[in-house]
C-alpha positions in Angstrom: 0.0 0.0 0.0 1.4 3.6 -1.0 0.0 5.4 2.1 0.8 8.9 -0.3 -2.7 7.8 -1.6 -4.4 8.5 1.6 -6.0 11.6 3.3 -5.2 12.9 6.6 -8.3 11.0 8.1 -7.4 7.7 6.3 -4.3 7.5 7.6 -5.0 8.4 11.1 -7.4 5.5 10.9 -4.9 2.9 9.3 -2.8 4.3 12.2 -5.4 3.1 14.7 -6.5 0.1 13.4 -2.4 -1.1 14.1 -2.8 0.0 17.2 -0.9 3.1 17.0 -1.6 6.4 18.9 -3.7 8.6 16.3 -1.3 11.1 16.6 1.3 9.5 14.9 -0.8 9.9 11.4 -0.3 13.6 11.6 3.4 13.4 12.1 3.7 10.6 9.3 1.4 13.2 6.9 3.6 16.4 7.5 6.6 14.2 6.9 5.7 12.8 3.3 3.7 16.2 2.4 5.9 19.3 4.2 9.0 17.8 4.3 9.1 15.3 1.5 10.4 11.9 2.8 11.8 9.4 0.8 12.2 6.3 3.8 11.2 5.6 7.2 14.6 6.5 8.2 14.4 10.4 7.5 10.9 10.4 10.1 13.4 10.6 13.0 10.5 11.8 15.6 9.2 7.6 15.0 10.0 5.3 16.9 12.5 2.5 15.2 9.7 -0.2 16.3 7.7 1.6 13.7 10.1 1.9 11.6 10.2 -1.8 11.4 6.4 -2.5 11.5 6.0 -0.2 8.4 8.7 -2.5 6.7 7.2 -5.5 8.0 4.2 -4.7 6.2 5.6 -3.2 3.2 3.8 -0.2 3.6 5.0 1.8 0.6 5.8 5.9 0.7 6.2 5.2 -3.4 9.1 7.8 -4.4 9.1 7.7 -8.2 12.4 6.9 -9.9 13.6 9.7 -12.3 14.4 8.0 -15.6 15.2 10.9 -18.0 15.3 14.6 -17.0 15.6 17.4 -19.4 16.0 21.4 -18.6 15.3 23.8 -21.3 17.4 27.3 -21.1 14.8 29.2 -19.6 15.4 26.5 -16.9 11.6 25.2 -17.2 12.6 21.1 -16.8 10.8 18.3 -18.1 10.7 15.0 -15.8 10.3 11.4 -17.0 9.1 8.9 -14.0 9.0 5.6 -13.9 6.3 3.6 -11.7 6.5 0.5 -9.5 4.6 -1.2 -13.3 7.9 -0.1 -14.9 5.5 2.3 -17.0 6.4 5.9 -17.5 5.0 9.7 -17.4 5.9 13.0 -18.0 5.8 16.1 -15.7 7.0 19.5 -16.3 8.2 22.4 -14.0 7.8 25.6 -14.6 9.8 28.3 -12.2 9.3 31.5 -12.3 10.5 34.4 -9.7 7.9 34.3 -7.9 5.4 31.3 -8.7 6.2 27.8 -9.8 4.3 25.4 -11.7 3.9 21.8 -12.0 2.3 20.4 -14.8 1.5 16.5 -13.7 0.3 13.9 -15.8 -3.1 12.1 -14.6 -2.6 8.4 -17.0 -0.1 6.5 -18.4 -0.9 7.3 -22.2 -4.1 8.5 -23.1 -7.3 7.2 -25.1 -8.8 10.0 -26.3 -7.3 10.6 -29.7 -6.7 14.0 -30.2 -4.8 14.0 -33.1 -2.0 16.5 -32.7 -1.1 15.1 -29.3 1.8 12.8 -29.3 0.3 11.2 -26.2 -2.7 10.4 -27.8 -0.8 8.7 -30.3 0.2 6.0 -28.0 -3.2 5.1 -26.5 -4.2 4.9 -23.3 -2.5 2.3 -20.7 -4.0 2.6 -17.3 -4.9 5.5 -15.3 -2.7 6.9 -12.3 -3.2 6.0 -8.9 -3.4 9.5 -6.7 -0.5 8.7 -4.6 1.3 8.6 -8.4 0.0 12.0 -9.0 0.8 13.5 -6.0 4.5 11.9 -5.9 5.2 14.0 -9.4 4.7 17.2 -7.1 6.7 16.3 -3.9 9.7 14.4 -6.0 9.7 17.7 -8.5 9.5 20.0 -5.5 12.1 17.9 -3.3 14.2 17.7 -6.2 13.9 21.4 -7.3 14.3 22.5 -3.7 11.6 24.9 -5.1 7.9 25.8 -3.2 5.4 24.9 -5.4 2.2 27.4 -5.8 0.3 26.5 -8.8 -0.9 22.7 -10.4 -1.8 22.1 -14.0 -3.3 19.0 -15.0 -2.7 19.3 -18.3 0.1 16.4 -18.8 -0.3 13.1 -20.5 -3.9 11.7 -20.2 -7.2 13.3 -19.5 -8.2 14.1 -15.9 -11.6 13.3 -15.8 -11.6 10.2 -17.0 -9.5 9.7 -14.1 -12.3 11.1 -11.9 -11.9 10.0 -8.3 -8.1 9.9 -8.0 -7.4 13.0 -9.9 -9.4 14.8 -7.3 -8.6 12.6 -4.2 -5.0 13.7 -5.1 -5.9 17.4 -5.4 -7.7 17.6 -2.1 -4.6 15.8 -0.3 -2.4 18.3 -2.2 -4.5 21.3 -1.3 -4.9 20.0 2.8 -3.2 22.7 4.7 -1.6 20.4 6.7 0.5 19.3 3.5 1.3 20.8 0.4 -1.5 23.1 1.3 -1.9 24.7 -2.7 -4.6 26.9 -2.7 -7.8 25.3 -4.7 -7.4 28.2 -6.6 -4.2 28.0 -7.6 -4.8 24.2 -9.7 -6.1 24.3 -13.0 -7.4 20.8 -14.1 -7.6 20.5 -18.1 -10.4 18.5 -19.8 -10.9 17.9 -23.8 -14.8 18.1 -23.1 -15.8 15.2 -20.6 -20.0 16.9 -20.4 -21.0 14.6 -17.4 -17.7 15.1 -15.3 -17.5 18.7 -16.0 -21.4 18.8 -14.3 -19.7 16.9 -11.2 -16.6 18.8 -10.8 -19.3 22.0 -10.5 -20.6 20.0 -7.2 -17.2 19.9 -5.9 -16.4 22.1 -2.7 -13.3 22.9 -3.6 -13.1 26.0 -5.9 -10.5 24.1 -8.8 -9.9 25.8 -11.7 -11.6 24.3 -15.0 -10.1 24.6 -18.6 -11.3 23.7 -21.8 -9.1 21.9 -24.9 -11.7 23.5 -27.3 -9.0 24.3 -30.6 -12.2 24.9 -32.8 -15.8 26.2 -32.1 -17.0 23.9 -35.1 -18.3 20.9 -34.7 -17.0 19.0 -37.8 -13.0 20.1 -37.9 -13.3 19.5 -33.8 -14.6 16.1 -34.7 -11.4 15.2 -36.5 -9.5 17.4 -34.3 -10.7 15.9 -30.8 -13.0 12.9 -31.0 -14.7 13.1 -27.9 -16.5 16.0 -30.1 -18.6 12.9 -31.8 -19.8 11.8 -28.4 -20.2 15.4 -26.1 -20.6 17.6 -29.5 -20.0 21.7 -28.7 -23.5 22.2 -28.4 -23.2 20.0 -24.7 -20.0 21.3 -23.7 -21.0 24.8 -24.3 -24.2 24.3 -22.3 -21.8 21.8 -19.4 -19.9 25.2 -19.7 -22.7 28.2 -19.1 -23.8 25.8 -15.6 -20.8 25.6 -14.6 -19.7 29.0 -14.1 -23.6 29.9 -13.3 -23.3 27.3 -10.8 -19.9 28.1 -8.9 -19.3 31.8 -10.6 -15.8 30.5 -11.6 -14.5 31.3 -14.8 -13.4 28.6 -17.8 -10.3 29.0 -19.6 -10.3 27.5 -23.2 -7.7 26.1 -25.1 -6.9 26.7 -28.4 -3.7 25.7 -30.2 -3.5 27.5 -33.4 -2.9 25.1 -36.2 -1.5 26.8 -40.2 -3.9 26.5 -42.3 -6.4 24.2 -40.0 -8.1 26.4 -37.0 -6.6 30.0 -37.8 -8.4 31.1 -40.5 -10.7 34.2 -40.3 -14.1 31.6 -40.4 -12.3 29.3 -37.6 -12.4 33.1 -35.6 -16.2 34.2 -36.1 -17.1 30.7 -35.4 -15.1 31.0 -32.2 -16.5 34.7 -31.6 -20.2 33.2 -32.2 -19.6 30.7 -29.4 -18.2 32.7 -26.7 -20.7 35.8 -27.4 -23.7 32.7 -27.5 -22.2 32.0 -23.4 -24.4 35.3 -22.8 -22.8 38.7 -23.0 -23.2 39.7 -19.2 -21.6 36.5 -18.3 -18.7 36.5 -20.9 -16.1 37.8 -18.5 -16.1 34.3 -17.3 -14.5 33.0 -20.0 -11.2 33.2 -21.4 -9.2 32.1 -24.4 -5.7 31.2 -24.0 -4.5 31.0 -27.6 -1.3 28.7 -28.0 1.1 28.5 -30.5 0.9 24.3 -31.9 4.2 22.3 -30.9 4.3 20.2 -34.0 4.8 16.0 -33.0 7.0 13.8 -35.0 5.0 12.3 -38.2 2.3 15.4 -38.1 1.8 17.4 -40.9 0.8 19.4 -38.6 2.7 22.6 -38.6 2.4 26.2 -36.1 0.5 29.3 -37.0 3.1 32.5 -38.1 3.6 34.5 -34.6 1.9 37.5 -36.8 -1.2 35.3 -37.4 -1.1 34.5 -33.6 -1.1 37.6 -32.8 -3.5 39.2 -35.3 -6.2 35.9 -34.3 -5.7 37.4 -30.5 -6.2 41.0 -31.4 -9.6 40.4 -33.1 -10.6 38.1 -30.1 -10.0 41.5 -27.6 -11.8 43.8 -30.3 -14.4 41.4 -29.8 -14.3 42.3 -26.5 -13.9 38.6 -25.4 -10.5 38.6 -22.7 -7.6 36.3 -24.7 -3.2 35.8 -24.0 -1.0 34.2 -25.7 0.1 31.7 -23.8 4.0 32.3 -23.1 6.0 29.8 -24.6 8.5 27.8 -22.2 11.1 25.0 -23.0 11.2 25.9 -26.2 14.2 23.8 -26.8 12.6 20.7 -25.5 10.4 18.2 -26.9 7.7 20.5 -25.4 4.6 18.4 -26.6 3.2 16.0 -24.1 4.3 12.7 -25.0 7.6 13.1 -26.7 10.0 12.5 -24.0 8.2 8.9 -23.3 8.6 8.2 -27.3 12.0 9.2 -27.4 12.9 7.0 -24.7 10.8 4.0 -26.4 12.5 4.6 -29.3 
């Protein structure tokens, strides 16, 4: 059992139920989530006959082995782990003077087909355990030495498939008596999962919610994002407008601009026509976050011109609907989810 996995009231009553004082479970907690501890051994406030009890029952604080690490010039660095399965995923930091950023992956692979993601390209494999998604945050941070203040969901696989153990592993990453991130500081990234994004409205903790839209028409998303064929944009929109008139929290949506596929001046209006269809008094709670495509190895696929980035965001803000650019990081990596695992494989 990887006792990562569990939440501060689990754990306090696995504690009990070895006969343990209940206190114990809140020392063993700050140790794997404050203070990032690799073995028994570094929880020097334990007693050794715990120590040994803990080994006796192979009860498992998981630290992921590092099997390729890459760091781009702008220092953003690019983590391949390796599970107890011998399977692999990718996670990505981000530092910045003042914040940092992880971006954790929430499967091994990923079934949804999007067909400019090398991930998808792979298939899906299994889906992550949420002591595996939480270990991608404390090994980056305890190998960083850095404070982490903001989580993105938005690495290999898709989060709400995942369901319960993507969000069992946010609320023990957001538990103040841990990691303690702020619920508003994690973004968790869907390609349009309708019933899941009605669920993760009913969740108490205020997450953030973004969209992989990258086209407001239903027959290029189709081919673009397949999922379109089962929750088509007339659901996802409406999964959209409840969401924020349900928790008032805005949706971010994702659009990586494609040459010649999404960034043409129809691919725009239709995109206008969708956002301005959200309702006009509402539309402040929604935002584009235009991105520039990272082209995959045996895509046609190629980026937009930076000018046509630009001019596609300048319309969206004379359109009065709020739109960045997302700023581009790693540049000199295989930046596209995915690619470090292939390389590896190959």
């Amino acid at each position: 059992m990887n006792i990562k996995g569990l939440t501060l009231a689990e754990l306090q009553d696995y504690i009990e139920s070895l006969d343990l004082p209940k206190y114990r479970a809140g020392q063993i907690f700050s140790w794997i989530h404050q203070k990032k501890a690799c073995s028994w051994e570094e929880m020097t406030n334990l007693p050794k006959s715990i120590h040994r009890l803990f080994s006796e029952k192979e009860i498992s604080l998981g630290c992921l082995s590092v099997l390729d690490r890459v760091e781009a010039d702008d220092h953003t660095t690019k983590f391949l782990f390796e599970l107890d399965d011998h399977q692999s995923v990718e996670s990505v930091f981000l530092p910045d003077a003042h914040h940092h950023t992880i971006c954790f992956s929430t499967q091994v692979g990923c079934g949804m087909g999007c067909v400019f993601c090398a991930t998808g390209q792979n298939g899906l494999t299994r889906n992550l355990a949420a002591a595996e998604i939480i270990d991608q945050v404390l090994a980056i941070s305890r190998m960083t030495g850095a404070d982490i203040h903001n989580l993105v969901a938005m690495g290999q696989g898709e989060p709400l498939i995942n369901y319960d153990e993507v969000m069992k592993a946010v609320k023990i990453l957001n538990d103040p008596r841990g990691v303690g991130i702020g619920a508003r500081h994690i973004t968790i990234s869907t390609c349009g999962i309708v019933p899941k994004i009605y669920q993760l409205a009913r969740e108490p903790l205020q997450v953030n919610l973004a969209i992989s839209l990258h086209s407001a028409d239903d027959e290029l998303r189709n081919q673009l994002v397949p999922i379109n064929r089962k929750y088509p944009l007339r659901e996802l929109f409406k999964a959209c407008r409840e969401y924020t008139a349900d928790t008032g929290r805005r949706v971010t949506f994702e659009y990586a601009l494609i040459k010649d596929v999404n960034d043409g001046r129809a691919d725009l209006q239709k995109l206008i026509e969708s956002i301005n269809g959200l309702g006009k008094r509402s539309r402040a709670l929604y935002h584009i976050n235009l991105i520039p495509f990272n082209p995959i190895p045996g895509s046609s696929f190629e980026r937009t011109v930076p000018q046509r980035v630009r001019e596609f965001a300048a319309l969206l803000t004379d359109a009065h609907i709020e739109t960045t650019i997302r700023k581009e990081r790693g540049a000199d990596l295989a930046a596209a989810c995915g690619q470090l695992q292939g390389k590896r494989a190959d």
